[in-house]
N, C-alpha and C positions, 0 to 999 in steps of 0.2 A: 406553182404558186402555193405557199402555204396557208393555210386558213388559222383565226386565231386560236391561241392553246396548244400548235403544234409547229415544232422547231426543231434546234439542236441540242433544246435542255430539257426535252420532254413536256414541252408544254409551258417552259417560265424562260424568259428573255431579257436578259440574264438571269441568271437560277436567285431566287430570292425576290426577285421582280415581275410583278404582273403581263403580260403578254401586251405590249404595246408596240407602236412604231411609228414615229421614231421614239426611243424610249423617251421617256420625260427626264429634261435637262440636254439632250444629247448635243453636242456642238460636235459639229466634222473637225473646227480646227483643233479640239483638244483643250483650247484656253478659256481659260474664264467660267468653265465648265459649272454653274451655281448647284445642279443636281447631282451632280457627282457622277455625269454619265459615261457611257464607253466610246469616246471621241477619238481620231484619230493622232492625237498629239503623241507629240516624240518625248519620251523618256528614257536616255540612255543606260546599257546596263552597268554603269557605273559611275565613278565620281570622274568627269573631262579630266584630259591631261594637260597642265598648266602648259604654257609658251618655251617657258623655263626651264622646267623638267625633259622637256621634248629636246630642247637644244645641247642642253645636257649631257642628254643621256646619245644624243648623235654623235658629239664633240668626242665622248668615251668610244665608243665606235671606230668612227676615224682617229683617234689615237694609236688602238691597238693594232690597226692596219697599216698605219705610217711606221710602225717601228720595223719590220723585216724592210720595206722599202727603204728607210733612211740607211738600214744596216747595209742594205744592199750597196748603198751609193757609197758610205764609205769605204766597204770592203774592196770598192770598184779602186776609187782613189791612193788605198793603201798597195795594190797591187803593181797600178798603173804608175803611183806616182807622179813626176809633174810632164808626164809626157803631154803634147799636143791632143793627141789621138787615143779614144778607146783602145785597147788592145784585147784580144781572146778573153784572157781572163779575167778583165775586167766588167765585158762586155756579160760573160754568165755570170758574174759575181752580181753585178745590176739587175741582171734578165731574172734571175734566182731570188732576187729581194721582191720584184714586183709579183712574182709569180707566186711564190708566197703568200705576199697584201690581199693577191685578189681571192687565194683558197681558204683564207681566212675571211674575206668577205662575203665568201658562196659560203661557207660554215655558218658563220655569223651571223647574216643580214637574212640569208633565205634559207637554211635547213632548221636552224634553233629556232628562229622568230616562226618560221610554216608552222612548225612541231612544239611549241609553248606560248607562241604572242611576244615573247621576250627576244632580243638580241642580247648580248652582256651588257652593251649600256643602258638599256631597258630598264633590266634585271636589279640594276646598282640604283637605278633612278627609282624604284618601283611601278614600275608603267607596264601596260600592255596593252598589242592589238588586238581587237575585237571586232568581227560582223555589226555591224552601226546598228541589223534589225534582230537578230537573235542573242547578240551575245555573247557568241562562240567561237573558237579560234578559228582563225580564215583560212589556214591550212597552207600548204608548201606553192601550190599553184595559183591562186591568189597572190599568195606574199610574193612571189616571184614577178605577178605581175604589176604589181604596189612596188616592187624596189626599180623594176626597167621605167616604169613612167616618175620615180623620185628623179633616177637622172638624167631622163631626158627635160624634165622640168626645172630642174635646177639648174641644166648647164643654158636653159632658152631663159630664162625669168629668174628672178631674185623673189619676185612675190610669193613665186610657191612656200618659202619656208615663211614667208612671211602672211602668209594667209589667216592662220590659226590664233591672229591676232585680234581680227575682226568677227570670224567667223561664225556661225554661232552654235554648230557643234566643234568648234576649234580644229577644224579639219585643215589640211595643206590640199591642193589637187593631186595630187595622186594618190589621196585619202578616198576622198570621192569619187574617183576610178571606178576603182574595187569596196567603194562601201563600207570602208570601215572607218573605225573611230578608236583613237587612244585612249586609253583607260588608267587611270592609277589603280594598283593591285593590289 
């Protein structure tokens, strides 16, 4: 227990502030706060990332990923022609487009965005992921487990993407996972 005039400011709580407690003004929830004191309210470290921007800059995403797989399918068809049946090389012409889509979406979704906060649609959107309580990039195993609960929530619920609507750090659930918040950059 510390007694008063000794703390973690050397004796001033917070520095510039008389030794008191709770300080005067103090609110736990952070709002309304009249003294201007050290409340727990949320202040993200940056400006939220609109609705818009967010769906934007996914849509850019999934584009870049559907082009090896579309290429795939036609390459399939130009091979196979109007046969009934896939054929051999049709079949790796297809296998080869998705195989693609998805090493472009382990690049994409979880080594750039781990390693910057950014994917390319991000990037174009000016957006980035952040730790909701520090600020800092969430790193490859986070974002990794931010993108397994995107599609498991998306392929169970449509509200996931649509959460960041009402929300009121504009988070999706699998933002709140893993604690973080999107940022414009």
């Amino acid at each position: 227990m510390s007694t008063p005039g000794s703390g973690p400011y050397g004796g001033q709580y917070p520095p510039g502030r008389p030794a008191q407690f709770p300080p005067q003004g103090y609110n736990p929830y952070g709002q309304g706060n009249p003294g201007g004191g050290y409340g727990y309210g949320y202040a993200p470290p940056g400006r939220l990332a609109d609705w818009p921007s967010r769906v934007g800059a996914s849509l850019l995403d999934s584009l870049i990923m559907a082009i090896p797989a579309i290429a795939g399918v036609l390459a399939a068809l130009v091979i196979d022609g109007n046969k009934e049946e896939l054929g051999a090389g049709g079949g790796i012409a297809m296998i080869g487009g998705f195989v693609v889509a998805f090493g472009i979406w382990v690049w994409n979704r979880i080594v750039q965005q781990g390693r910057t906060g950014q994917s390319f649609g991000k990037k174009v959107a000016g957006l980035r992921i952040v730790d909701a309580h520090t600020g800092q990039l969430i790193g490859m195993g986070k974002n990794l487990g931010r993108e397994v609960c995107a599609q498991i929530f998306n392929q169970l619920c449509v509200l996931n993407v649509l959460w960041p609507l009402w929300d009121d750090k504009q988070q999706t659930w699998h933002d709140k996972v893993v604690s973080d918040i999107v940022i414009k950059s």
